[in-house]
C-alpha positions, 0 to 999 in steps of 0.5 A: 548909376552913372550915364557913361559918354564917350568922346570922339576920340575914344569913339576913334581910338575904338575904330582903330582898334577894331580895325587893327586886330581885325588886319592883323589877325585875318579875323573878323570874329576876334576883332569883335570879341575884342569890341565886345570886351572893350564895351562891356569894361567901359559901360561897367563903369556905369555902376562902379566908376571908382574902380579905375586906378589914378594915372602915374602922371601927376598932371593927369591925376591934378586933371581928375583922370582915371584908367582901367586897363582892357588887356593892352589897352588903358580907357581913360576917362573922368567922373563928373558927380555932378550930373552922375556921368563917366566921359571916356576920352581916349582908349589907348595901348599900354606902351604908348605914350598917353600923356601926350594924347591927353 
């Protein structure tokens, strides 16, 4: 199993997703369950780190990055096998431009 860490960014990224739909829906409740599918996608990678798709970028492929996607959102993170970890750095909507936030 894999300890999966995240940034401060990603941690923010989260933030501001929460707070997003929470305005945009009126409801506290959606918010949360959106949260609660978020984490429950990104600690699953505790067990199956592999499973993310590789970047259409090259540059971010060259960097070792990998996505799964949470509805509109791409989690982006690394494996390092050398302690057994998944970083989380950044969760972001689909039609941004990521490789600029990278």
């Amino acid at each position: 199993m894999y300890q999966v860490i995240l940034s401060s960014d990603a941690n923010n990224d989260i933030n501001q997703i929460v707070v997003f739909i929470a305005s945009e829906s009126g409801s506290k409740t959606t918010a949360l369950n959106y949260l609660v599918k978020l984490e429950s996608s990104i600690l699953s990678l505790n067990k199956y780190p592999e499973r993310g798709s590789n970047p259409r970028y090259k540059i971010l492929r060259n960097q070792g990055y990998k996505f799964i996607a949470v509805e509109n959102h791409l989690v982006f993170y690394k494996i390092k096998e050398d302690n057994k970890t998944v970083i989380i750095y950044r969760v972001l909507h689909h039609k941004s431009s990521y490789q600029n936030f990278l």
